[in-house]
N, C-alpha and C positions, 0 to 999 in steps of 0.2 A: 179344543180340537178344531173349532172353524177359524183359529186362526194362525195355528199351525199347517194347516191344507196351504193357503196363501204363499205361506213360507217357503212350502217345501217348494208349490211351482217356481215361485220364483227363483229357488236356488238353482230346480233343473234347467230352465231357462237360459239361467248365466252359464251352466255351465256348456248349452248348447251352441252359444253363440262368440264363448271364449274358447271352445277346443271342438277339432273336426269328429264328426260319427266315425267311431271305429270302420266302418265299412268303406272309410274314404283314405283310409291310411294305405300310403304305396310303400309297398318291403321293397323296393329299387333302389330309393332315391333318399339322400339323407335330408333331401328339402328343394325347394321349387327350383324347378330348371325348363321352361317350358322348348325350349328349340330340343334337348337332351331326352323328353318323354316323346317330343313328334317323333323322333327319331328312333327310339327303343321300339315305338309301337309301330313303327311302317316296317319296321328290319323283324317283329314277327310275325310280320304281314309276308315278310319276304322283299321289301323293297328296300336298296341298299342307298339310295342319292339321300335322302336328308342324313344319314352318318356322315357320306361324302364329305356334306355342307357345313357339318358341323365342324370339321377340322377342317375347311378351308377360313371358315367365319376364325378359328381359334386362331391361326396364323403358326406362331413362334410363344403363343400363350403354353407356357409348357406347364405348370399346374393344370390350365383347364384340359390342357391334350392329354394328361395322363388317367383326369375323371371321365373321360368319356372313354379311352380307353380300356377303361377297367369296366366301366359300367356296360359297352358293347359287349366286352371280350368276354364276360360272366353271362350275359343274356345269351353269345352265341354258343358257349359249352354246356350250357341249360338246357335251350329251348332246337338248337340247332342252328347250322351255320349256312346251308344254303344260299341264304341272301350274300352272305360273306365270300361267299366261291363266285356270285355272281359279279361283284364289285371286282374282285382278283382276276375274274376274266377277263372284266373290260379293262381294266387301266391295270393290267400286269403291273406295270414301273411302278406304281403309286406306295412311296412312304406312307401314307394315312393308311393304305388298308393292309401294307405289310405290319404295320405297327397294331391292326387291333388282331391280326392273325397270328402274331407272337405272343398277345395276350390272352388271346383264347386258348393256345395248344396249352400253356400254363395252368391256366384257370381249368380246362378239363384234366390235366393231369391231378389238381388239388382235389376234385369234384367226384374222379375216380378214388381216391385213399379216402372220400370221407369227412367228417370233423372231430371223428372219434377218438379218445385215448387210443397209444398205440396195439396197446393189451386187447384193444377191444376191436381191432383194423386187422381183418383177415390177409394171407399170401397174396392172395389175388387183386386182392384192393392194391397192397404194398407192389405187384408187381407193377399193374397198369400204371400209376403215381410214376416209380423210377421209368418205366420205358417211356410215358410221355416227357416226364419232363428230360429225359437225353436226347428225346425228338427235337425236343425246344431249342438245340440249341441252334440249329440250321434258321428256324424262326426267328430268332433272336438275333440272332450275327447280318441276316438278310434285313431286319427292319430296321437297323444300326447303320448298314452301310447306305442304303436308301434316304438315311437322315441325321447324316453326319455330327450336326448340334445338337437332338432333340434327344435332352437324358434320357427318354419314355422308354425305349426299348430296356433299355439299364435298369428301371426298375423294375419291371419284367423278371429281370437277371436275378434281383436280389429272392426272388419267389423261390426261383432255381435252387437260387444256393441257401436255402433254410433247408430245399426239402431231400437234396443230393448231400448237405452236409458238407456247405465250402469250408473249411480250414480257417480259421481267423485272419491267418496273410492272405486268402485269396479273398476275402470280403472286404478285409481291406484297400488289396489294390483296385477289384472293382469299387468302393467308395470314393475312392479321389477320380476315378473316372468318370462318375456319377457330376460329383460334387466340382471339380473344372468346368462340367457345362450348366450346372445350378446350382450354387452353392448352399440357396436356400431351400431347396423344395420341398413342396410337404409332403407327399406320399411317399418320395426317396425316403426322410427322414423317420415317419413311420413306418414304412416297409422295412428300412434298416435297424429302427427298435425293435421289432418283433425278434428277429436275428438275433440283438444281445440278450433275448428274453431269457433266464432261466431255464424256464421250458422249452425251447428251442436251441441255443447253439450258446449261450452267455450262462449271467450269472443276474443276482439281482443288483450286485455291488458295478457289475458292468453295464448295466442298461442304464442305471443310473448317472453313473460319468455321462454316457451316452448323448443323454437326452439334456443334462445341464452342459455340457459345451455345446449342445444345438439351439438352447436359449441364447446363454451367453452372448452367443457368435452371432443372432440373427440380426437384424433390424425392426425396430416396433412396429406392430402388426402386420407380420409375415405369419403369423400366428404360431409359429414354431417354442412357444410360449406354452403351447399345451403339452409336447414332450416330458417335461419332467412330472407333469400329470396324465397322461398320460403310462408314462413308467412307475408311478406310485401305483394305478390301478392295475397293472399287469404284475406288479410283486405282490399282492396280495389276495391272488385268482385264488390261491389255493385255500384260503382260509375266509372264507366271505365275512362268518360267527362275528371273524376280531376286527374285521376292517375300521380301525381309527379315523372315521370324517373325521371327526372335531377336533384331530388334533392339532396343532397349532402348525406344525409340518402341511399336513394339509389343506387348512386355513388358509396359511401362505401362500401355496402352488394356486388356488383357484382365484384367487386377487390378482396373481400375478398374469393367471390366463386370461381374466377378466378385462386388465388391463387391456391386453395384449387386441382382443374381440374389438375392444370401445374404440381403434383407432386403426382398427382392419379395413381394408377396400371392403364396402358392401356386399361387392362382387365378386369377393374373394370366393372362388367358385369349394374351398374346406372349411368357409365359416359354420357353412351349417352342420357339419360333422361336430364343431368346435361348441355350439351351440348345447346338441345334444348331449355333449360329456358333463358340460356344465350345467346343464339345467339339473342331472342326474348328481352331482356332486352337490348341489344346491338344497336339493331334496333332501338330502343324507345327511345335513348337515341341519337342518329344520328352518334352511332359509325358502319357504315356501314361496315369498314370494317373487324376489329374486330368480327363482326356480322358473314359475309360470311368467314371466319377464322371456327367459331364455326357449320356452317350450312356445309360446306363441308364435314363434318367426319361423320355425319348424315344424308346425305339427301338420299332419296329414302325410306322414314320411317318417320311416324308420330304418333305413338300412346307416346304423350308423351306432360306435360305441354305446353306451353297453347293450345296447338292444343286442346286438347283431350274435351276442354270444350266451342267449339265453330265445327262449320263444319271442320274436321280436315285439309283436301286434298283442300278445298276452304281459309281457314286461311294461311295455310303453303305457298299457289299458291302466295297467294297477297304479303306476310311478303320476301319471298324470290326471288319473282320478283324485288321487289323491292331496296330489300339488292344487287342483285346482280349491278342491274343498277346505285347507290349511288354509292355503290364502286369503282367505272370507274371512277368519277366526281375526 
């Protein structure tokens, strides 16, 4: 007994100073973005200049212009957009804040239907859902012409059209318009998976071509490398029971994303989304440590696969309690 006491301090110890107190984890952010948190937190303050700054600092960065616009456009259909009518006041012309106001009419249109099976999404939900997003499309078309190059409005679009039910031809011709001004992108490219998902507008056999021509096709570490993993985890929502980690299929997909991670820009502003699938695929597969490898460079942050599609802060608690204690063994 007196030397098992020792022990155990010790283990809670390690485990305090390798992973952050659940109290410290932000449901925002799928990992540290410090200019991206001043900014969330002054805009629900109400103050709109450091968003401004944020997509002046980004430029033509059109990955990072699309994370902060999704991450503004959800804070302001959440919390309120005030601040956002404010910025629209002053700089009417401004691309940057037509671009996070076509993300928010979307993002409240999603926000009104729900996350729920459709069985379980009342008329009311379903009306407000179609009337905002046919609102969007004045949003959409306005933050598009404002920003001629900047695919971000476009993804936007593809929100649209999962939740109006574009036609196959019309997703497609929005994807080559997408894909002329970045052929690589990564939200495009997961926003446009969701699209081929089965449960939404595809099949499983089509998300899958999907997302292996979007490896294919990319350059090493654009990280577009997580797609076909990414599309493995989305064909098998429905049945969590049989999910096959180990199988060799899936073996493969996570070497091959791993790959993809070990020779990404650091700064790659979807590494740490990339992070989190894979630490969770790491998990599943009994590679513990591996796992706690990937969960350390993101922890204290959970808005990010698989979290995001279960209790985020209750998923993440269990998956990396757990990671942390394997990896000792």
């Amino acid at each position: 007994m007196g030397f098992l006491a020792p022990v155990g301090l010790l283990l809670c110890c390690w485990l305090w100073f390798t992973l952050l107190p659940l109290r410290w984890q932000n449901p925002r952010l799928a990992g540290p973005d410090a200019a991206l948190r001043r900014a969330c937190r002054a805009a629900a303050r109400g103050h709109w200049e450091p968003a401004a700054r944020l997509f002046e600092d980004a430029g033509q960065d059109w990955e990072r212009r699309a994370l902060y616009a999704e991450r503004l456009g959800s804070l302001a259909a959440e919390k309120g957009d005030l601040w956002l009518k404010a910025w629209q006041e002053a700089r009417p012309e401004d691309s940057d804040v037509a671009l996070v106001m076509a993300r928010t009419r979307v993002k409240y249109a999603w926000k009104l239907r729900g996350g729920a099976f459709a069985r379980f999404t009342s008329d009311s939900q379903f009306e407000g859902f179609h009337r905002e997003l046919v609102a969007s499309r004045n949003d959409i078309d306005r933050a598009s012409a404002l920003g001629l190059d900047d695919p971000t409005p476009l993804v936007a679009e593809i929100w649209r059209a999962l939740g109006l039910g574009y036609s196959h031809e019309e997703m497609e011709s929005l994807w080559s318009d997408i894909t002329a001004r970045a052929p690589h992108h990564y939200e495009a490219h997961y926003s446009a998976l969701q699209y081929w998902t089965a449960k939404w507008r595809g099949s499983h056999q089509r998300v899958q071509e999907f997302a292996a021509k979007a490896a294919a096709d990319a350059p090493a570490g654009s990280l577009l490398a997580m797609m076909p993993l990414i599309a493995w985890f989305e064909n098998h929502q429905s049945e969590p029971a049989a999910y096959p980690f180990h199988s060799s299929r899936a073996r493969a997909l996570v070497d091959a994303a791993l790959a993809d991670v070990a020779i990404a820009d650091p700064a790659h502003p979807r590494l740490p989304e990339a992070r989190h699938l894979l630490g969770y695929f790491l998990y599943r597969q009994g590679q513990y440590r591996a796992a706690r490898d990937q969960f350390r460079h993101v922890d204290g942050f959970t808005h990010a696969l698989p979290w995001r599609y279960s209790v985020p802060w209750l998923h993440y608690r269990l998956v990396r309690t757990k990671t942390a204690r394997k990896a000792l063994m």
